[in-house]
N, C-alpha and C positions, 0 to 999 in steps of 0.2 A: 504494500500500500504506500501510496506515494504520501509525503508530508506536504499539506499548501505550501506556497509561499510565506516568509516570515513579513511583517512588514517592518521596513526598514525605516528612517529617517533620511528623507527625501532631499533634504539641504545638506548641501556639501560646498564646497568653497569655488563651484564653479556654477552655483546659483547666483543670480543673478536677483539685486531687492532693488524698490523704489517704494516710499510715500506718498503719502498726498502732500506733506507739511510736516515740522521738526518745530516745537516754540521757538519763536523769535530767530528762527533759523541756527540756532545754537547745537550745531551739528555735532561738535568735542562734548556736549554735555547728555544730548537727547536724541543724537542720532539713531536711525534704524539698524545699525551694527550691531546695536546694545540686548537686540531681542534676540541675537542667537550665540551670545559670548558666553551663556552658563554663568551667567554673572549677576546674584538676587541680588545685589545695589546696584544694578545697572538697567535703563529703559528706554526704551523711544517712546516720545513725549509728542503729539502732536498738537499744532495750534489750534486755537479756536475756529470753527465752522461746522457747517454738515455735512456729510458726508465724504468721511474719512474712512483711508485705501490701505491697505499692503498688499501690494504685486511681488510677486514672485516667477521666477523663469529659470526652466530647468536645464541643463545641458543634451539632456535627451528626455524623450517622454515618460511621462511616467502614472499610475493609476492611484488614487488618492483615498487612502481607506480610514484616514483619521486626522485631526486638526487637535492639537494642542495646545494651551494659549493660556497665559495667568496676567490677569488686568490687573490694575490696583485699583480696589472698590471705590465708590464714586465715581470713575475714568473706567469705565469698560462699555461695550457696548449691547446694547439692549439687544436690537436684530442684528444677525450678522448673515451677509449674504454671499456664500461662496459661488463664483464663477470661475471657468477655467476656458481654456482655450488651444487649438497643435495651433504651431507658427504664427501665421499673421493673421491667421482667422480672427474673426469677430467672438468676443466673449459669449457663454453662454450659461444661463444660470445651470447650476450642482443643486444646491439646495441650498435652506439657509438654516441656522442655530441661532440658539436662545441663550446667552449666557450670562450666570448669576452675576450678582452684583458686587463680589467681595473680590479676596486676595489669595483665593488658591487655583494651585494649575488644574484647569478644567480641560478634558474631554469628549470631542465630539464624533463619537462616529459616523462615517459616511459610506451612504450602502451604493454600490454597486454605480460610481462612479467612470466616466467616459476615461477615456487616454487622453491627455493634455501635456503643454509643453509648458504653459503657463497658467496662475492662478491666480484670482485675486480676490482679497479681504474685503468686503466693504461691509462698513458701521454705517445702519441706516439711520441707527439713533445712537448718542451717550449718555448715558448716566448723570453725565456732567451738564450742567444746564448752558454752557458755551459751546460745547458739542466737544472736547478734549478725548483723547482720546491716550492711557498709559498703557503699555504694556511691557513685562520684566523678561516672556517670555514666549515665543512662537516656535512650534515645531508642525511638519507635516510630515505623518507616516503614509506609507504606503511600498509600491511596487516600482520597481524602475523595468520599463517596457522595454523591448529590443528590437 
């Protein structure tokens, strides 16, 4: 009998990140780097507004069987809408998650996700009455395609 696939950690140093916004553009303090250095005093901080992003881009494709994430409560996001995308295609929604309002890393699974090359976060609401957006830490498990 064959074992599934394990799912692996999708980020590796030739993924590729962007935001929507960093506060005050203070990159050295609140950049998006901070969300995958294993670093609980470390965070990307996003500036006030609505609808705040992380993209993600993978070196090869890959299938998405789980989203990891720990806000700092007050600063998380209420709905969270994931989309993915192969190459230059047009995004296309995954589905979206609910996630609590505190400070521990929460888990989302995601069933039966397409083959994508890219993904992206969006906060369609925060916590935060400016729309802010912290978080200490992102991770996306899954499968790497061939």
């Amino acid at each position: 009998m064959l074992n599934p696939k394990m799912a692996v950690s999708l980020i590796c140093n030739n993924t590729q990140s962007r935001v929507s916004s960093v506060l005050n553009r203070d990159v050295k303090q609140f950049g998006k780097k901070y969300m995958f250095d294993s670093n609980e005093e470390t965070c990307w901080n996003s500036d006030q507004g609505d609808s705040q992003w992380v993209l993600l881009e993978f070196p090869h494709s890959v299938r998405v069987t789980e989203v990891k994430v720990q806000f700092q409560g007050g600063f998380s996001g209420r709905t969270c809408r994931l989309q993915g995308c192969l190459q230059e295609n047009d995004f296309a929604q995954i589905t979206d998650f609910y996630p609590e309002d505190d400070n521990s890393l929460q888990s989302f699974p995601i069933q039966e996700a397409p083959p994508v090359h890219k993904i992206k976060i969006a906060f369609e609401n925060s916590a935060d009455f400016f729309g802010r957006i912290i978080i200490y830490s992102l991770d996306i498990l899954g499968e790497r395609m061939q």
